[in-house]
FIBA-939228 format. One record per residue: x, y negated, z negated of N, C-alpha, C in turn. Coordinates in steps of 0.02 Angstrom, whole numbers, plus 50000, padded with zeros to 5 digits. Example, Ala and Ser with C-alpha at 12.3 -4.5 7.8 and 13.67 -1.06 7.14 Angstrom:
REM residues 2
506605028449610506155022549610506605016549610506425011249646506845005349643506454999849606
//
This chain:
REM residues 449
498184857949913498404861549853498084858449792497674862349747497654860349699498094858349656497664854849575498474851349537498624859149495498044864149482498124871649440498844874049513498714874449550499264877649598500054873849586499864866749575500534862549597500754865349523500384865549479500954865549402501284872949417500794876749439501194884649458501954883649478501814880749544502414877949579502864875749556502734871049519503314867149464503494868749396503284875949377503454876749331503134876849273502584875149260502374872749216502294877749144502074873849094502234879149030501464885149015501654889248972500904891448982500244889248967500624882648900500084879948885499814873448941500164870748954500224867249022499694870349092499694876449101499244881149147498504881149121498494881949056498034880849026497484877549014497964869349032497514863449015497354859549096497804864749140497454860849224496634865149214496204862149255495524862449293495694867749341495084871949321495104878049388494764873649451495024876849506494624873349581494044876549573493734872449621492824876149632492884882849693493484880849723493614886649802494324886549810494444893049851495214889449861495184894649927495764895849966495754896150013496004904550013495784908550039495654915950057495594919950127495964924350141495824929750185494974933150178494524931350216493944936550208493754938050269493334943350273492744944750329492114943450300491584944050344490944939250352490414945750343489964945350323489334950150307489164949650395489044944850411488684942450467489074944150542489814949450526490254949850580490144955750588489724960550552489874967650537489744970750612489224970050626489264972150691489434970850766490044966050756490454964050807490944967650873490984973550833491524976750870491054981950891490224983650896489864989050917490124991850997490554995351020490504997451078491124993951100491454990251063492134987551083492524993551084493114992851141493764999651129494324995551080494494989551088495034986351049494694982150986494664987050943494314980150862494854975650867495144971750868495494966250872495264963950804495974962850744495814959850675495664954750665496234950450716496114943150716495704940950737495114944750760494244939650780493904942150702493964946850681493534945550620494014943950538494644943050551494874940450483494864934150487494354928250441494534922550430494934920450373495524913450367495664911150324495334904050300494954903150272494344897750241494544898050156494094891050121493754891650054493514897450038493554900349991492904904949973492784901949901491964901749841492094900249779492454904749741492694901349698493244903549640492514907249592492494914549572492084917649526492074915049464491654916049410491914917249337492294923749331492554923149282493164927149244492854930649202492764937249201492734943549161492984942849059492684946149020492944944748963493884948948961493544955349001494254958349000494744957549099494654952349121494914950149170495654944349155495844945549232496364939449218496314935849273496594929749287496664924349359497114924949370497644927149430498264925849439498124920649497498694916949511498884912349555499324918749589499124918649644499544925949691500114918349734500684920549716501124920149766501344924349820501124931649836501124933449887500914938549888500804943149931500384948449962500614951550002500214957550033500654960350093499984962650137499934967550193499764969250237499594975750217498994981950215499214987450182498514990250239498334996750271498104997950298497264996250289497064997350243496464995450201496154988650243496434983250236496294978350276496114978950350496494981850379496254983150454495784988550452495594991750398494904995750405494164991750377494464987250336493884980950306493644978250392494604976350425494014971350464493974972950534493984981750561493564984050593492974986150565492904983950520492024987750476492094995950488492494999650478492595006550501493015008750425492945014850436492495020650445491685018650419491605013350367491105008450344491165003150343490574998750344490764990850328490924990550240491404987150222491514988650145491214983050105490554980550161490004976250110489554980550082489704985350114489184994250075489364995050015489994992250002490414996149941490174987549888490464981849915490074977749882489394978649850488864979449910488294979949881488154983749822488384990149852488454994549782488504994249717489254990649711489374987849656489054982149598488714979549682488254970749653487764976549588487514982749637486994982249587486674985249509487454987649503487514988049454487494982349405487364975249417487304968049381487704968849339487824962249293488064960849267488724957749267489324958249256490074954449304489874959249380489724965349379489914968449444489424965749506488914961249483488414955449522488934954049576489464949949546489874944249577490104947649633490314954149642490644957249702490044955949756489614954649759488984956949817488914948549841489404947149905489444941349920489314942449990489304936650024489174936550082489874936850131490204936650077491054937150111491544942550081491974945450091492424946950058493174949650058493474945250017494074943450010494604949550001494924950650044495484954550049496034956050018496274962850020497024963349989497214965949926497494970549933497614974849883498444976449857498834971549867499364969349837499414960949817499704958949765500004954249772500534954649709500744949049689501284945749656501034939449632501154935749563501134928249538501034929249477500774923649464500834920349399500004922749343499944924649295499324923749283499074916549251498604914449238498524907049247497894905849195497384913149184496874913449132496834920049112496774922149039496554927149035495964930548978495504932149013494744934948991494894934848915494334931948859494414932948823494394940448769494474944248783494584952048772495474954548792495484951048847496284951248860496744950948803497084956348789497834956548728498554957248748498744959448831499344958848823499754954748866499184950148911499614945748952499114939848920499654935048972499614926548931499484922349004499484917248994499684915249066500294910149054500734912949106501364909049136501574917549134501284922549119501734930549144501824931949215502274932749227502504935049316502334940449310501814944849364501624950849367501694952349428501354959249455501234963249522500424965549474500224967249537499704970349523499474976349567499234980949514498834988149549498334987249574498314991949609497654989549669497074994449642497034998649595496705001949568496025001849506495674999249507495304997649452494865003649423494845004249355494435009149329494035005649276493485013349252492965009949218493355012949152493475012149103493955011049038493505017848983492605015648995492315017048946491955024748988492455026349046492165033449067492535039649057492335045349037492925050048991493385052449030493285054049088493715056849144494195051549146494085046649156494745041649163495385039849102495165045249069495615046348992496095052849007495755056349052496375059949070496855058149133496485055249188496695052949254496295048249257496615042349275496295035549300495925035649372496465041149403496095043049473495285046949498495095050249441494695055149443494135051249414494095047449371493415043749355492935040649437492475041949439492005040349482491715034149482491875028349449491865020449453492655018049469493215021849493493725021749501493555018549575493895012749596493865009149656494665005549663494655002349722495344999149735495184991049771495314987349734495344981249737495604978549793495114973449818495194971649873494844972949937494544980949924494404985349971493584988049945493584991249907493074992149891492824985349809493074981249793492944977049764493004969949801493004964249800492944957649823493554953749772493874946949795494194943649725495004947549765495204948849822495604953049831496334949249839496904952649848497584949349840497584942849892497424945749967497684938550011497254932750001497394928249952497124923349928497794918549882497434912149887497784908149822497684909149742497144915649742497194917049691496724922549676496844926549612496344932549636495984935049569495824936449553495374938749508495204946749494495674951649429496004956649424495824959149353495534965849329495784967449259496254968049242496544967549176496914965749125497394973149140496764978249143497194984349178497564985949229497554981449270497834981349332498444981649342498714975849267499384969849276500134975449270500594973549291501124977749265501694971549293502384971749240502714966649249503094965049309503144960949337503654959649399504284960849380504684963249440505534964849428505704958549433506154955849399506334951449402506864948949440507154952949479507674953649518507224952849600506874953649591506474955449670506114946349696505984944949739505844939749771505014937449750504644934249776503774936549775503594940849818503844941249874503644943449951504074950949950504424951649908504574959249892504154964049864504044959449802503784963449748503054962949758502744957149800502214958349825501864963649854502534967749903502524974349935502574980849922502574982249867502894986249830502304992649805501584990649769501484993549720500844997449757500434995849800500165001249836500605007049871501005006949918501185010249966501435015549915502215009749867502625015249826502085018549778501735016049754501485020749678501105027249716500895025449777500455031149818500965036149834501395034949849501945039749887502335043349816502305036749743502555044349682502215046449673501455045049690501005051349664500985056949715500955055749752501085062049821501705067349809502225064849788502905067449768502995069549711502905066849655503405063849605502865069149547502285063049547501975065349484501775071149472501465075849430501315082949411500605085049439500335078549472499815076849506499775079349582500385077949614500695077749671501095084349698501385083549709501825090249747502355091149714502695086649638503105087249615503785089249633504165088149679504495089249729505185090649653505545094949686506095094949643506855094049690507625097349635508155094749678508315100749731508305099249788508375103449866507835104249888507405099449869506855102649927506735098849978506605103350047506305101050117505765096950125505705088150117505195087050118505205082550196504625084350252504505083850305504165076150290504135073150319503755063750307503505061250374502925062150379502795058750440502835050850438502905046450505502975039650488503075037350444503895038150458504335038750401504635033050385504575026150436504915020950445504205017450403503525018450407503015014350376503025012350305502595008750279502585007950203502615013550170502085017050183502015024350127502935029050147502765031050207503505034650231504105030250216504325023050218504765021650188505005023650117504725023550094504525023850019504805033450000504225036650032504295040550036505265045150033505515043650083506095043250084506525042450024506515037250010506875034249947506545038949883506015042349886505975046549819506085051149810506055055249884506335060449910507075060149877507445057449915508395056849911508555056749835508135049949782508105049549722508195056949671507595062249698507575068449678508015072549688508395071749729508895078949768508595080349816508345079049858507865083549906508075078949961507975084350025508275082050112507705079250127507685071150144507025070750188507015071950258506435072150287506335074250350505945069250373506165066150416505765058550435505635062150527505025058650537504825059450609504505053750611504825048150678504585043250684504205043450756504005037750789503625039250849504315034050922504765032650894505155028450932505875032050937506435028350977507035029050955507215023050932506945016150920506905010550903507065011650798506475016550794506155018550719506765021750708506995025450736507255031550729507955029450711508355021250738508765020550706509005017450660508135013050624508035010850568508105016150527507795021850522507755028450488508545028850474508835032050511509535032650503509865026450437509775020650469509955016050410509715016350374509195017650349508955018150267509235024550243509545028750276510025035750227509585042850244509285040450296508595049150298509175052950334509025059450290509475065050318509405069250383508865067550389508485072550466508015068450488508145065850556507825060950590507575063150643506895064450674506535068150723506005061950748506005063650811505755057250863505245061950885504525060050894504015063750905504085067750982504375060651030504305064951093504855069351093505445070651046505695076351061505545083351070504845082351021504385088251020503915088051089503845084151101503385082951164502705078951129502745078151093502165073551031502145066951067501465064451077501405058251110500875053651112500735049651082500175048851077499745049851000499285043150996498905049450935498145052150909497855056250984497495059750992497845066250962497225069750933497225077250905497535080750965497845084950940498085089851007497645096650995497535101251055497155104251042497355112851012497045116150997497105120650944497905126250974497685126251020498465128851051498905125751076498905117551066499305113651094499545113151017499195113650964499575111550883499985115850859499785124550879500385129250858500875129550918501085125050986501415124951003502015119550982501735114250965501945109350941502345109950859501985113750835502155116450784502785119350775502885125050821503285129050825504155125950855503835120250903504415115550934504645108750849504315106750809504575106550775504995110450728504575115650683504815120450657505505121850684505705122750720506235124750762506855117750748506505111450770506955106750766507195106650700506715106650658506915106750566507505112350551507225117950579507775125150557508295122250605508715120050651509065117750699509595114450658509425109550600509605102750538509885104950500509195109750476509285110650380509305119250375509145124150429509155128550409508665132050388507975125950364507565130950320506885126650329506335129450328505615125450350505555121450276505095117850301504875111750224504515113650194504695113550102504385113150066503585109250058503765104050078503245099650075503305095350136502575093650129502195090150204501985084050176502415078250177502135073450173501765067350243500945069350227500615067150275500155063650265499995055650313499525051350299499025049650363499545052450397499235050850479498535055250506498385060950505497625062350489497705066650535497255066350596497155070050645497615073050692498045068050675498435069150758499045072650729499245075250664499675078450637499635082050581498795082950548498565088050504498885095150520498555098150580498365104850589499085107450592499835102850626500265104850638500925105250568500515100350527500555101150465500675107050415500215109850446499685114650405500185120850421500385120550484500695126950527501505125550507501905120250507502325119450497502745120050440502215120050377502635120850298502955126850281503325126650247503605135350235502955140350206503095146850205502745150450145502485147550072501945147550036501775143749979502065138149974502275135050031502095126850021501635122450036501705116650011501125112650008501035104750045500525105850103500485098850112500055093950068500295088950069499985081450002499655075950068499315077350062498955071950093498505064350078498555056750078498175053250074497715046750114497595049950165497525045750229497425048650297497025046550336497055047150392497055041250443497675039650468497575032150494497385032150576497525041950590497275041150681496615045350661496375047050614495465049750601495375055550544494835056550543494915059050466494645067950481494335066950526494225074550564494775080350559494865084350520495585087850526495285094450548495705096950599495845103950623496435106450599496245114350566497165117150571496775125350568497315127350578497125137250596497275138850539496715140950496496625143850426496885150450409497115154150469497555160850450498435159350421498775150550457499055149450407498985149150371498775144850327498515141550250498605148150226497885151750242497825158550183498385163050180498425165750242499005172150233499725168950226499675162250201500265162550194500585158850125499895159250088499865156650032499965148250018500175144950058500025136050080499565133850012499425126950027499025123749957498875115050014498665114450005498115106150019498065103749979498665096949962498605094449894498185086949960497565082949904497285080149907497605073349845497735067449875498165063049825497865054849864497555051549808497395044649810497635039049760498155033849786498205029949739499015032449695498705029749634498825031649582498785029249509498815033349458498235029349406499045025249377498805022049311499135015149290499815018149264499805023649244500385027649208501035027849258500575029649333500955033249381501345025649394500875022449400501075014849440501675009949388501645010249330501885009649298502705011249295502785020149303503325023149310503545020749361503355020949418503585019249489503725012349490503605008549449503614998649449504394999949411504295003749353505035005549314505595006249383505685009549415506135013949448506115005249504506115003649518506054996249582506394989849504506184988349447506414988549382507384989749375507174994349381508014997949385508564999049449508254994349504508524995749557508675001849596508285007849579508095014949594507555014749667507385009849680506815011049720507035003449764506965001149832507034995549848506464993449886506134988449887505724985649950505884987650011505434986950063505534988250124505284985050173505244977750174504834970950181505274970250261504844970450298505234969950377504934963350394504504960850373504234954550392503914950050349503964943250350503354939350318503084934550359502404933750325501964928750368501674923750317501514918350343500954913750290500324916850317499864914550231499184915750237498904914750309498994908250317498684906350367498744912150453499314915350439499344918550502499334925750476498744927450436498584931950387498444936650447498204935250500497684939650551498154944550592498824937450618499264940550650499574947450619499794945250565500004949550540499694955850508499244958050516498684964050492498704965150571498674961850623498634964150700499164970250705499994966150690500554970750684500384976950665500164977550592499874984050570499494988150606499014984950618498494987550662498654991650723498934989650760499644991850819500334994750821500234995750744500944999850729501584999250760501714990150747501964987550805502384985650740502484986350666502854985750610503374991750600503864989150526504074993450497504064993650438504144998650391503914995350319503504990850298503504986150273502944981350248502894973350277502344972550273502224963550309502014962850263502494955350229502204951950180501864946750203501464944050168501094936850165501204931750088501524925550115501584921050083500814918550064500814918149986500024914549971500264907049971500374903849878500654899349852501404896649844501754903649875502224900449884502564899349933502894893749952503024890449993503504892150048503884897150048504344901150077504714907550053504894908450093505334914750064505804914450020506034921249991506504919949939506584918049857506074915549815505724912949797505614918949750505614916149684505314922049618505674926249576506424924149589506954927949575507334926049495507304927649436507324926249389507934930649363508114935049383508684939749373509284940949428509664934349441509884934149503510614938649473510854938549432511354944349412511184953049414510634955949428510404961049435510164961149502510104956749548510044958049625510834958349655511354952749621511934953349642512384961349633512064964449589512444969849578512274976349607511604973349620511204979149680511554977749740511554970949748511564969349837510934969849897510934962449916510244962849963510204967550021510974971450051510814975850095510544981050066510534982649993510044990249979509594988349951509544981649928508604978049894508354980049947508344975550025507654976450055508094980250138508074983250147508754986450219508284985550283507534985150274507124982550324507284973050353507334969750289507364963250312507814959250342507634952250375508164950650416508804946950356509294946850350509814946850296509664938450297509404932750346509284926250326508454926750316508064924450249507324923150267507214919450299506644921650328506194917250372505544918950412504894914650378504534916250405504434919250479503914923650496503824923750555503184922950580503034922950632502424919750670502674913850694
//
């Protein structure tokens, strides 16, 4: 541990943060330029052969950048696509960036550093920086934009230097420390842990933009919204914004395991894939999807009476097309992800004749993320943290993911030292209560691995 880490640890003042020595390296989640083609012809990418935890060097700092000391992080799908090098190796996306020179040089490394959540302290900030200091407890967006491009004045999302940290940039969350614009920052709840709030701001801000925002499907009060993997980060989440609104969610998990986590978090309609005969997650084929279709459809009207408004879907292939077939009249599936392939089939005589819509939704810009940090803020929104791991067993835990062998979110401990940890508003967690803060976690912390 460095002595910049230990003052973190202990408290130290901001001017105090100030006057420690940055390290030359510190210790990081990355993959290797030199691993890219490891998994050629493999059936199991296995994460844990290409995620290492090592040194990597500490960058210079941006005029409009900040340094946080990350106390924790989480697990978010992105990573297990870094380190199968799939759908690309995302040293493509490095390179790219290198060559544009200038700060964007620094991304084009021979390594690169993971993670697109964290939580901590900021510790420096770029001299252009005006509204954080260091000793501010933040979260951070995983979203970076270019400031000085016009499109990103109306949507942060829509600018075309718009990238997501960690993933398509280098400097990423699972580290002892990370290296972030100024734009990024948004304040930590203060009620929430590190390893909560660590978890929080990809999955949720993605899932209010899918829902919530005017961007999204804008879901209002009574509406049918269908959720695939509904127990996961995004679908946890999901849920909770749903109910927030007035609206019935419709959770379909792949277990009866899931299925009675679902139930405990308050989902109103709980559907187990093989009830449909759903199995597996290969595409089904074009008359196996309007059969499948129709055996849901059926289970939904069975519940609620009435087909779904909205299709909330991330899973890709293996539940697009049935998607597509399943929404009511002029409703709309929101889609941002494909985690079983990105290939989508669906029978286009739904869609059209039946007036349907394909909402397309990534992210979300700083406004959105912002609002959605408010609502977790206000105890409106809770974590959904089913696990934590240390850095060091960074691999294991992206494996979980990888195998959909989780629920809700896997955190990762960076700098700080255990669980529990970060809690500055302990009268505003008491009045929430930790069974509706995090309803995934085990009620004593404790690492796992």
């Amino acid at each position: 541990m460095d002595s910049l880490a230990d003052a973190v640890l202990n408290g130290a003042t901001p001017a105090q943060l100030e006057r420690e020595p940055l390290p030359g390296d510190y210790p990081a989640v990355h993959t290797r330029a030199e691993d890219v083609e490891m998994f050629r012809g493999v059936d199991d990418k296995d994460v844990r052969k290409s995620l290492h935890v090592g040194r990597v060097p500490m960058p210079e700092l941006a005029p409009d950048e900040v340094l946080v000391a990350v106390m924790a992080s989480s697990i978010n799908y992105n990573t297990v696509w870094s380190a199968t090098f799939e759908p690309v190796s995302t040293f493509a996306f490095l390179n790219k960036l290198g060559k544009q020179g200038g700060w964007a040089a620094r991304h084009d490394q021979p390594h690169h550093v993971l993670g697109s959540d964290a939580s901590g302290v900021v510790v420096r900030a770029g001299s252009a920086v005006r509204r954080w200091k260091a000793g501010d407890h933040v979260v951070v967006s995983c979203v970076q934009v270019d400031d000085q491009e016009p499109a990103t004045h109306a949507d942060g999302m829509m600018g075309a230097e718009q990238r997501i940290w960690g993933y398509e940039t280098n400097f990423g969350g699972l580290a002892h420390y990370t290296v972030v614009r100024a734009s990024q920052l948004l304040s930590k709840p203060a009620h929430l842990t590190w390893e909560e709030s660590a978890s929080t701001m990809l999955t949720a801000a993605t899932s209010y933009r899918m829902l919530i925002s005017d961007r999204g499907a804008r879901i209002k009060q009574g509406d049918i919204v269908l959720i695939w993997g509904a127990t996961g980060g995004l679908g946890a989440f999901a849920v909770q914004l749903v109910k927030n609104a007035g609206g019935i969610p419709v959770g379909v998990v792949s277990s009866q395991a899931k299925a009675e986590i679902l139930r405990r978090m308050g989902c109103d309609v709980v559907i187990d894939r093989t009830e449909i005969g759903m199995d597996g997650d290969a595409a089904p084929s074009p008359e196996k999807t309007i059969e499948l279709g129709k055996r849901l459809g059926r289970a939904i009207r069975e519940r609620v009476g009435e087909d779904p408004h909205v299709v909330f879907d991330f899973i890709g292939q293996a539940t697009f097309g049935i998607s597509v077939f399943v929404v009511r009249r002029g409703g709309a599936v929101v889609t941002c992800g494909s985690s079983t392939g990105y290939t989508h089939q669906f029978d286009n005589r739904y869609l059209w004749m039946n007036l349907k819509r394909i909402i397309g939704s990534h992210a979300a810009n700083l406004q959105e993320q912002w609002e959605c940090n408010r609502l977790f803020k206000l105890g409106m929104l809770s974590p959904v943290l089913s696990a934590t791991y240390p850095l060091a067993e960074a691999a294991e835990a992206a494996r979980l993911v990888q195998t959909n062998r989780h629920t809700g979110k896997v955190g990762v401990l960076a700098l700080a030292p255990e669980p529990g940890l970060g809690i500055t508003d302990p009268e505003l967690r008491a009045r929430i209560g930790e069974e509706r803060l995090s309803p995934l976690a085990p009620r004593v912390p404790a690492l796992a691995g």
